[in-house]
C-alpha positions in Angstrom: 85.8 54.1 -46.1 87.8 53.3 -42.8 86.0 56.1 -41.2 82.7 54.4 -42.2 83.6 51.2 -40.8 85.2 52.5 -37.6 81.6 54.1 -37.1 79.5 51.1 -37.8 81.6 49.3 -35.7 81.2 51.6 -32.5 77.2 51.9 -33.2 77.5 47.6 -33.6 79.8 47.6 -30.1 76.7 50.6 -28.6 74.1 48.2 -30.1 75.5 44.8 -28.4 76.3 47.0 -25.4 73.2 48.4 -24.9 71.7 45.0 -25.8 73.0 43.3 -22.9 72.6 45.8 -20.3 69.0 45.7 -20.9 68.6 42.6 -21.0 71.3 41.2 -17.9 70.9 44.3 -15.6 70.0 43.2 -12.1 66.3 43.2 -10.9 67.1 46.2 -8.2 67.1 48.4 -11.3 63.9 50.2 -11.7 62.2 50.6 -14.8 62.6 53.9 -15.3 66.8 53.3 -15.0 66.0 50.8 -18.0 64.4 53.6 -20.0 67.1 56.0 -19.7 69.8 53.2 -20.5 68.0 52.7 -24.2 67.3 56.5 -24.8 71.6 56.6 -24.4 73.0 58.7 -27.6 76.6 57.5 -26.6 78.9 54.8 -25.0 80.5 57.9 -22.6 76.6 58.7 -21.4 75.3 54.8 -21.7 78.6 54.4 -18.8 77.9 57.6 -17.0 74.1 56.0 -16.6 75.7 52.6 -15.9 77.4 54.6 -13.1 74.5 55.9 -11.8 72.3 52.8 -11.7 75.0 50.7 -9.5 75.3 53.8 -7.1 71.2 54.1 -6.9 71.8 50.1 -6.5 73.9 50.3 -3.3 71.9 53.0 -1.6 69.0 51.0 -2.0 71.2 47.9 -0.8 72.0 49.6 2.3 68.9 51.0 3.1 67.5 47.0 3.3 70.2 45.8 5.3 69.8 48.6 7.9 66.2 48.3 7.8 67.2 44.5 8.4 69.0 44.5 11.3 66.7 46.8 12.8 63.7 44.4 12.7 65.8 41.9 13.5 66.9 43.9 17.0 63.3 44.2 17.6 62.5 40.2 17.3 65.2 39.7 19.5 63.6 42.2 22.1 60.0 40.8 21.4 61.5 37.1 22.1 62.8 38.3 25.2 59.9 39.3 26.4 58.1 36.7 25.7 60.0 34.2 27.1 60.1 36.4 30.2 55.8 36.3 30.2 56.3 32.2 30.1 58.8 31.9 32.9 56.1 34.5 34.5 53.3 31.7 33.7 55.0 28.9 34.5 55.3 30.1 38.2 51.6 31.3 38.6 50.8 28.0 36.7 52.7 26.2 39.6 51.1 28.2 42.3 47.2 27.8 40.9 48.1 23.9 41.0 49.9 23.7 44.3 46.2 26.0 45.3 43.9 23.3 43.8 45.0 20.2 45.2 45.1 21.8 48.3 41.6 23.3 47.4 40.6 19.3 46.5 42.0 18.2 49.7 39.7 20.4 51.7 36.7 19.7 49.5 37.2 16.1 49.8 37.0 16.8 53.6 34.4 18.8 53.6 32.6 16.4 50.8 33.2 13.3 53.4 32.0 15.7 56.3 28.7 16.5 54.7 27.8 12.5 53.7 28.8 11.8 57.9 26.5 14.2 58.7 23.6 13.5 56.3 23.5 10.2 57.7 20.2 8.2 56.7 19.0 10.9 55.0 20.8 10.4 52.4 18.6 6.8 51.3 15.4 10.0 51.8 16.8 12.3 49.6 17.3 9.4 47.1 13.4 8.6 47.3 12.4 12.3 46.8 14.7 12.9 44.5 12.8 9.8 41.9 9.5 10.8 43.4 10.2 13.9 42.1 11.6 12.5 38.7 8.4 10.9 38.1 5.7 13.5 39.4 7.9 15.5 36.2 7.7 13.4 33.8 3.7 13.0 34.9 3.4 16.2 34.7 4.7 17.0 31.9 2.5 14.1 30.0 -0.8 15.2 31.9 -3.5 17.0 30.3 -4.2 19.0 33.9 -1.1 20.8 32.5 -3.0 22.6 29.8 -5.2 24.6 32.8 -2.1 24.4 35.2 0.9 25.2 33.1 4.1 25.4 34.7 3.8 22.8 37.2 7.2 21.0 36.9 9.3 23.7 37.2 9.3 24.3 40.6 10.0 20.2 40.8 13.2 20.5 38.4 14.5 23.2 41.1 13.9 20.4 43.5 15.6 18.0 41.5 18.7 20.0 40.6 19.1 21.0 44.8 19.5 17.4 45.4 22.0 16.4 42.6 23.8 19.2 43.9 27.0 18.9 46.8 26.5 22.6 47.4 22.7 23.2 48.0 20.1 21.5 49.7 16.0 21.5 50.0 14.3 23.6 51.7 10.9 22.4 53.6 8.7 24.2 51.3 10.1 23.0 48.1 9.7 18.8 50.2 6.0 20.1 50.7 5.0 21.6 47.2 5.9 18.2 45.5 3.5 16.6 47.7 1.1 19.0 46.8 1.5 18.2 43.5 0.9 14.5 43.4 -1.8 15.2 45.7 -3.3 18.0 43.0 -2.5 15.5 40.0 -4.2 12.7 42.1 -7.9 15.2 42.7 -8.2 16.9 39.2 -7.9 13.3 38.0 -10.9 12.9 38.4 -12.6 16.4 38.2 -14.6 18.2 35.3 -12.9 21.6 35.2 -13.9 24.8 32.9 -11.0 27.2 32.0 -9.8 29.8 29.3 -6.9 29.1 27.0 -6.2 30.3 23.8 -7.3 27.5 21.4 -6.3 27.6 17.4 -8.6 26.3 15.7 -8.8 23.9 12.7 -8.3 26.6 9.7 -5.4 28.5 11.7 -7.4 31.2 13.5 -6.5 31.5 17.2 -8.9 32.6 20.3 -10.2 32.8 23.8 -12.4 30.1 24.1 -13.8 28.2 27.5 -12.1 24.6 27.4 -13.7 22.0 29.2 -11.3 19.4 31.0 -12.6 15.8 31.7 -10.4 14.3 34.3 -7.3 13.3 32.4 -8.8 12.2 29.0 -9.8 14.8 27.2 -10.2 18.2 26.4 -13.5 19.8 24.7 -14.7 23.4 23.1 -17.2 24.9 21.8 -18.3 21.1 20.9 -15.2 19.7 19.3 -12.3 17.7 20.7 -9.1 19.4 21.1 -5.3 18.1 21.2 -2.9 19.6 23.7 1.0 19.8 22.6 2.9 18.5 25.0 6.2 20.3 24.0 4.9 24.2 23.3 1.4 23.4 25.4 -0.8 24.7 22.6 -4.4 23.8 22.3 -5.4 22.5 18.9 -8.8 21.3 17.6 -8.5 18.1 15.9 -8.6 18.8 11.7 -11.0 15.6 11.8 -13.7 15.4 14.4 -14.8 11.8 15.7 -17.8 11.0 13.5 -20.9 11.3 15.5 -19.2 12.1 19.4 -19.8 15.6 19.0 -22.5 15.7 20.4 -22.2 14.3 23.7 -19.1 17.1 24.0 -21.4 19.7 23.4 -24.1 18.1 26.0 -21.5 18.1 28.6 -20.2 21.7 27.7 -23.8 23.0 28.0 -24.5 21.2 31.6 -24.3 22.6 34.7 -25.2 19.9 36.8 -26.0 16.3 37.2 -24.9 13.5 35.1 -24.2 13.6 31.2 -23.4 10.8 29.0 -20.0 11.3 26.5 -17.6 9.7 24.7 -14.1 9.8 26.4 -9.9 8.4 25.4 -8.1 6.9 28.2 -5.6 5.9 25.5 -3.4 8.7 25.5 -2.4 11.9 27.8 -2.9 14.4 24.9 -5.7 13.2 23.5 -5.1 9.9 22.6 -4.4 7.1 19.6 -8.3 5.5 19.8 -9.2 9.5 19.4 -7.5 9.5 16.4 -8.2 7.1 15.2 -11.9 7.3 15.0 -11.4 10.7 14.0 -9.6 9.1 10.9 -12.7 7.0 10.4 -14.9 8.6 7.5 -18.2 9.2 7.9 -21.5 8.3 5.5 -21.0 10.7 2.8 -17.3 10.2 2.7 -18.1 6.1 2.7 -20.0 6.6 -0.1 -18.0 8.8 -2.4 -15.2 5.9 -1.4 -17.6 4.1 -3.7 -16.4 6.0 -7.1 -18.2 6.0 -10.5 -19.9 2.3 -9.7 -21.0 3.6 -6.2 -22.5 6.2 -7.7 -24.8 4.7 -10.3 -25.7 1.8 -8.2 -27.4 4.8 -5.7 -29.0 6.4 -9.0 -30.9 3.5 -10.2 -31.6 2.7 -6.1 -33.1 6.3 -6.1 -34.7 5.6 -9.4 -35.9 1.9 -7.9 -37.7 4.1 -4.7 -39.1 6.7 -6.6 -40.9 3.9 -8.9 -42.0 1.7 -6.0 -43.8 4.7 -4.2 -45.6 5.8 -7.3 -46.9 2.5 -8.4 -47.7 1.6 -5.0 -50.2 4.9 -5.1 -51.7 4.7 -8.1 -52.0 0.3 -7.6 -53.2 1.4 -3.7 -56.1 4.1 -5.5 -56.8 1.7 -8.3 -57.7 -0.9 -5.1 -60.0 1.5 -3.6 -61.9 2.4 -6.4 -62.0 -1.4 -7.4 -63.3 -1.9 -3.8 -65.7 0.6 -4.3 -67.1 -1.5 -7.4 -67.3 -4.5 -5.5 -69.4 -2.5 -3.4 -72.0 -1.2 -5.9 -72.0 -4.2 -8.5 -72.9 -4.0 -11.9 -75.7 -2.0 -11.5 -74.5 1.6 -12.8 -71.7 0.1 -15.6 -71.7 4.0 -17.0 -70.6 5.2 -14.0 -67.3 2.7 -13.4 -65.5 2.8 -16.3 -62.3 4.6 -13.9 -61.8 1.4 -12.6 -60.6 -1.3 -14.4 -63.5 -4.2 -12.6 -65.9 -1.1 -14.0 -64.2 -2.1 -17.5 -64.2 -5.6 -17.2 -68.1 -5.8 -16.0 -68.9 -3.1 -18.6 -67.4 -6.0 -21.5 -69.9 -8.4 -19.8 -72.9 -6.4 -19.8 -71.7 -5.3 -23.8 -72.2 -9.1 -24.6 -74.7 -10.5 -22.6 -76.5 -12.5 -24.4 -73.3 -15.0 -25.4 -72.7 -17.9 -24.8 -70.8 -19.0 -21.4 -67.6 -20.0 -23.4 -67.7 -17.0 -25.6 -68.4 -14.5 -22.2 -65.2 -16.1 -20.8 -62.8 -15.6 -23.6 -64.2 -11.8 -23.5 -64.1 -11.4 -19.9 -60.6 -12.6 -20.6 -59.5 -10.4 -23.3 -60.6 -7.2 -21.0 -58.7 -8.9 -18.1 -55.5 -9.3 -20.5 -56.3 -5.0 -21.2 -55.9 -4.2 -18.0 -53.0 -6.6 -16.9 -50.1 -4.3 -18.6 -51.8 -1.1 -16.8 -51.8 -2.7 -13.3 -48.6 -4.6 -13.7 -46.5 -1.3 -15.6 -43.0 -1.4 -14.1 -42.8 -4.0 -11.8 -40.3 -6.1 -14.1 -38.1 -3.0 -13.9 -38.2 -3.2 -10.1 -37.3 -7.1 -10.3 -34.3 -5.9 -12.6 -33.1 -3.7 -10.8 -33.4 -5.8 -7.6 -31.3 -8.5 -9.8 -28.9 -5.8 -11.4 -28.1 -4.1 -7.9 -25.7 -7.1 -6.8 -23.9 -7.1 -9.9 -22.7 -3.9 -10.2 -21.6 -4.4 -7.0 -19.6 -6.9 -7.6 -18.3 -5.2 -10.7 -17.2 -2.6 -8.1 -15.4 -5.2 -6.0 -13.6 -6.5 -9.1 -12.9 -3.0 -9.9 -11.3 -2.2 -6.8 -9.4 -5.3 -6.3 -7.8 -4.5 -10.3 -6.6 -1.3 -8.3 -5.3 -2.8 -5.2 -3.6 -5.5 -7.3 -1.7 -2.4 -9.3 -0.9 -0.6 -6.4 1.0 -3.7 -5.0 3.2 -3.9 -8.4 3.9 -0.3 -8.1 4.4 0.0 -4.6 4.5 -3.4 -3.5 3.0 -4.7 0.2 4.8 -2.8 2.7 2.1 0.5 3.2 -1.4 -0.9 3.5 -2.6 2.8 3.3 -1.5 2.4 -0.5 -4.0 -0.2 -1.0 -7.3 1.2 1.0 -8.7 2.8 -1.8 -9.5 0.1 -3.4 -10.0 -2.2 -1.1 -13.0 0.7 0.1 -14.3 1.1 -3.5 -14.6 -3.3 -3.5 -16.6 -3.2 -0.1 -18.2 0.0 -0.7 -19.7 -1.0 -3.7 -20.5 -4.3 -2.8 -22.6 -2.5 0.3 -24.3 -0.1 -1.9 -25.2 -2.9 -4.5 -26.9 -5.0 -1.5 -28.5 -1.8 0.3 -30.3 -1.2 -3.1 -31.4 -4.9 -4.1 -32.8 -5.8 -0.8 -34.8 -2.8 -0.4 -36.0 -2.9 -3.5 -36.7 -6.6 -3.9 -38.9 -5.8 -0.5 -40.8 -3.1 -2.5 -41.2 -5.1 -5.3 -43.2 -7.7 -3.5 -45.2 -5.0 -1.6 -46.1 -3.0 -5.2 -46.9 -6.8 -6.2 -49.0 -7.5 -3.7 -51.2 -4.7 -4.7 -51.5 -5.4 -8.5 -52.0 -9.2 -7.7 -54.9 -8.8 -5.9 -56.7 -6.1 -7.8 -56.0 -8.5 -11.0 -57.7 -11.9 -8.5 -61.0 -9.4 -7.8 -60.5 -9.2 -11.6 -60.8 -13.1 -12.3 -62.9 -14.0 -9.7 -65.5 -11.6 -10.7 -65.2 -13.0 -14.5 -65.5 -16.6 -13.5 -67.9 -15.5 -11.3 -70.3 -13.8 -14.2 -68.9 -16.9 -16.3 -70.7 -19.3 -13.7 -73.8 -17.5 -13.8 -73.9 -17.3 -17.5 -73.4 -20.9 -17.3 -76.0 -21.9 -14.5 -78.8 -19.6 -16.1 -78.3 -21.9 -19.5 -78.8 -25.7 -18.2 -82.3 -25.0 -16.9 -83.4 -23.5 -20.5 -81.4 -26.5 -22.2 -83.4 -29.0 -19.8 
């Protein structure tokens, strides 16, 4: 039993042993050390290891604090030589600034010796230096650019020599700004032809002949172009000036003498008025601007035309043949019946032997047959005429509804927001006059002819009345 206990207590005292080294034995102890502490079968080999471990501890120890020392030899050699490299820069340092204030002092000589020299032309090279300035900036705005690119350069040359201490102007470079201003001045007011690349409206680029007019604008193949100022490309306007076309192409085509067209002085690269009236729509686009209303009030104006012209051809036939009638009387009544006076004399010869009060009332119940025929649609011309305005102004109220919304949504800042509608209120209220008047004019000219074919019509009958009436007294008397 003592034997038992002695050997639990050594494998308790190995345990607890064991325990602790694991868990307390310094970091520097690698893991594998660890491993071969816990696979111990005894204290005398758990101590041997111990032994081992510290003697693997102090090699390792010693191998840091030699590799210590030595990297700590060479930061003392690497701050040795730098601070020898700084006393080395501080002296050059010393001599580069003991060189530059002399070098300043001899400059400022030299500087003073050059303005004692220059004298009054000094106050010149101050005028040709802003003469030059402003020829650039000329230049650089002028449309003789597009045909003459490159111009300024030679100026800016000019302009940097004389903001320079070191370099001055030569004669030539005195004489080619002259020229310049002198060039500007001329093909001011010259038509020139040239060849530039042009892109045109739907992105396509190519050689085309550009016409120049003086300093205005610039023309091809018909259409206006813009010139770019910054990259000196020529573009033709996405939106042409409505109706000036045609004087571009006039002057493109001309060789000589004296053609009339439209120019911009408002701008160097084309200009605002350009724009502008290129912005402007033209007929078509005024009248879609007129919407659903714009577009029925030109259907019944079409439908109010076509009407007009056919009732003033069959009224302006119907006359001729009731003219003809006139001509040949009553003698032939077989014969007129295309006519409605044929009709109505044929009714009088049918009753001749009425009375004069009975003839009339029959002579005016034929009239009243052929009043609808002659008369057929000219209350739908005087309806129209009267219905024309309205919708009009149904379109003005329509459009103002629009503007007024656009104001609440976008309020009053943008008046682009609110041209819509103010065009489809104007537009409309044009369309609606441009179809009444007209057709109120037609109505009273398709009038005209059915009111006098129906006054042959009663004076004829009052006329056959009468004679009904003055063949009866003398058999009465």
């Amino acid at each position: 039993m003592s034997a038992f206990v002695k050997d639990l207590r050594e494998s308790s005292l190995s345990w607890a042993l064991l325990i602790f080294l694991v868990l307390f034995t310094p970091a520097t102890v690698m893991a594998e050390d660890r491993t071969n502490l816990t696979e111990a079968k005894s204290l005398d080999e758990l101590l041997q290891l111990i032994k081992a471990a510290k003697l693997s501890e102090s090699k390792e120890h010693r191998q840091r604090e030699q590799a210590f020392k030595q990297d700590k030899n060479r930061q003392a050699e690497l701050l040795k030589q730098a601070q020898a490299k700084k006393a080395e820069e501080e002296t050059r340092s010393a001599e580069l600034e003991k060189t530059f204030a002399e070098n300043e002092r001899a400059l400022e000589l030299l500087e003073e010796q050059m303005q004692n020299r220059l004298g009054t032309l000094k106050e010149l090279f101050g005028h040709i230096t802003a003469a030059a300035g402003d020829t650039v900036a000329r230049l650089d705005q002028s449309l003789v650019s597009a045909e003459y690119p490159g111009r300024s350069e030679s100026l800016n040359e000019l302009i940097e020599k004389m903001s320079s201490n070191s370099r001055l102007p030569s004669l030539e470079d005195i004489e080619n700004l002259s020229y310049e201003i002198s060039r500007e001045m001329v093909e001011s007011g010259r038509v020139s032809r040239f060849t530039r690349d042009v892109l045109a409206a739907d992105g396509s680029q190519s050689e085309q002949e550009v016409l120049r007019i003086g300093l205005f604008n610039l023309v091809s193949n018909g259409h206006y172009l813009s010139y770019n100022l910054d990259s000196g490309v020529l573009t033709e306007l996405a939106r042409q000036p409505w109706g000036l076309s045609k004087g571009a192409s006039a002057l493109q085509a001309a060789n000589v003498g004296f053609v009339p067209v439209e120019i911009d002085p408002t701008g160097p690269a084309g200009g605002d008025l350009l724009d502008a009236l290129a912005d402007r729509p033209g007929l078509i686009e005024k009248w879609h601007q007129g919407g659903l209303v714009g577009y029925v009030i030109t259907g019944i104006g079409a439908l109010a035309l076509v009407l007009a012209l056919w009732r003033a051809f069959v009224l302006r036939g119907v006359s001729v043949r009731v003219r003809a009638q006139l001509g040949a009387g009553a003698a032939d009544p077989g014969q007129s019946l295309n006519n409605p006076l044929g009709r109505v004399l044929s009714v009088a010869d049918a009753h001749a032997g009425l009375d004069p009060e009975s003839m009339e009332l029959k002579l005016h119940e034929a009239i009243l047959k052929e009043r609808p025929a002659i008369e057929y649609a000219l209350n739908l011309l005087k309806i129209i005429a009267m219905i024309a305005p309205l919708m009009g102004l149904l379109g003005t109220v329509t459009g103002m509804i629009i503007v007024f919304q656009q104001i609440t949504i976008f309020g009053a800042g943008d008046p682009k927001l609110m041209a819509g509608g103010i065009s489809q209120a104007l537009v409309t209220t044009v369309l609606g006059l441009l179809v009444a008047i007209p057709t109120l004019l037609l109505h009273t000219w398709v009038n005209g002819y059915a009111r006098s074919i129906l006054h042959v019509l009663e004076e004829q009958s009052a006329g056959i009345v009468a004679l009904k009436a003055e063949a009866k007294q003398p058999r009465a008397s």
